[in-house]
N, C-alpha and C positions, 0 to 999 in steps of 0.2 A: 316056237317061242317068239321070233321076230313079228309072225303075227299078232298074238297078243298083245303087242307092246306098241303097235303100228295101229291097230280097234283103241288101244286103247288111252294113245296119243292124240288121234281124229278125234273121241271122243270129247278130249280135252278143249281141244280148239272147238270145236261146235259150241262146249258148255260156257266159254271163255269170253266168244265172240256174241252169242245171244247173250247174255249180261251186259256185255257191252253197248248193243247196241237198243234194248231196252233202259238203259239210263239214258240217249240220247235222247235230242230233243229238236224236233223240227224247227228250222230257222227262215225257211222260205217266208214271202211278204202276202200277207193277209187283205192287204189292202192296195194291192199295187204301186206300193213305193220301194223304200232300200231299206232294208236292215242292217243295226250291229248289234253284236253283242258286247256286252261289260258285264261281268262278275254275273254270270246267268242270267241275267235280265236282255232280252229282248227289246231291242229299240226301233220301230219301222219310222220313218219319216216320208211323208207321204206330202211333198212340196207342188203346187202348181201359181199360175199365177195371180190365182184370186183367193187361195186357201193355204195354211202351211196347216198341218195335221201329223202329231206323234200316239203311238199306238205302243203301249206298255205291256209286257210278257215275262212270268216270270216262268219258266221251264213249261212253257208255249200256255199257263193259264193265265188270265186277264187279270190286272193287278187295278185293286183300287184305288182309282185316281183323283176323289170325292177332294183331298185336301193336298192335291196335287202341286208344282208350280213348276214352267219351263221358261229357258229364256234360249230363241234360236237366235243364232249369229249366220245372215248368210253370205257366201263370199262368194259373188259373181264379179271376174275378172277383175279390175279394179275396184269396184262398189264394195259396199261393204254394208247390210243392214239390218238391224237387229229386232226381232221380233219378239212378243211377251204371247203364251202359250196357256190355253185359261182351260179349265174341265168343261168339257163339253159331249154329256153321255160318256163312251168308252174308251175316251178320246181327249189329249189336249189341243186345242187348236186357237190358231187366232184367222178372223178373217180381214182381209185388205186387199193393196195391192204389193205384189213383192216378186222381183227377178228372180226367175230361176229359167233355169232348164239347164244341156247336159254339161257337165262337168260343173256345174256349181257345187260351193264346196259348201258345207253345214256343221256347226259345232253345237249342240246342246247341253246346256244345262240343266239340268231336272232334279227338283229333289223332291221325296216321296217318304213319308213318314220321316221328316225330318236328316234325312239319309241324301246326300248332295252325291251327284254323277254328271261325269262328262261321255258323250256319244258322238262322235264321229262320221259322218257320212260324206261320200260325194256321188252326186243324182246322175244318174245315167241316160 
């Protein structure tokens, strides 16, 4: 009897954990930058010193960014400098020049179908 109930408690957790883990959703960086997530949506940030580049995901598919708009703020040690983030293919970017590397801090603004969000990073 204890076995029964032992087949068919396993069984449970098997059926429990695979549902589980098919509604995940991979968060890793597509682009070699940092990711967060907000409300599902995937946000990589992908900063160097001649490109800042944010890469949109909604439960890891590519969201269209055709009537996009980003504003990054970035916070290297004292500085402080704000970038405007324009569609560009799959991708919002702006190009210039702009301090970053590691422990820079990054706040974006993005809104997308009208829908305003805030994203958090700090670049490693």
């Amino acid at each position: 009897m204890k076995t029964k109930f032992h087949i068919a408690a396993a069984i449970a957790l098997v059926l429990a954990s695979t549902a589980h883990a098919s509604g995940a959703h991979d968060h890793s960086p597509k682009h070699g930058g940092v990711v967060t997530e907000v409300k599902d949506m995937d946000y990589e940030l992908v900063a160097k010193s001649s490109v800042v580049q944010l890469y949109l995901r909604d439960h890891g598919k590519k969201v269209d960014i055709a009537k996009a708009t980003a504003k990054v703020t970035l916070l290297t040690g004292a500085e402080k400098q704000e970038v405007e983030l324009k569609p560009a293919g799959d991708k919002l970017e702006a190009i210039g020049s702009f301090k970053v590397g590691p422990g820079t801090k990054a706040v974006a603004v993005v809104t997308v179908a009208g829908k305003p969000s805030t994203a958090r990073f700090t670049l490693k």
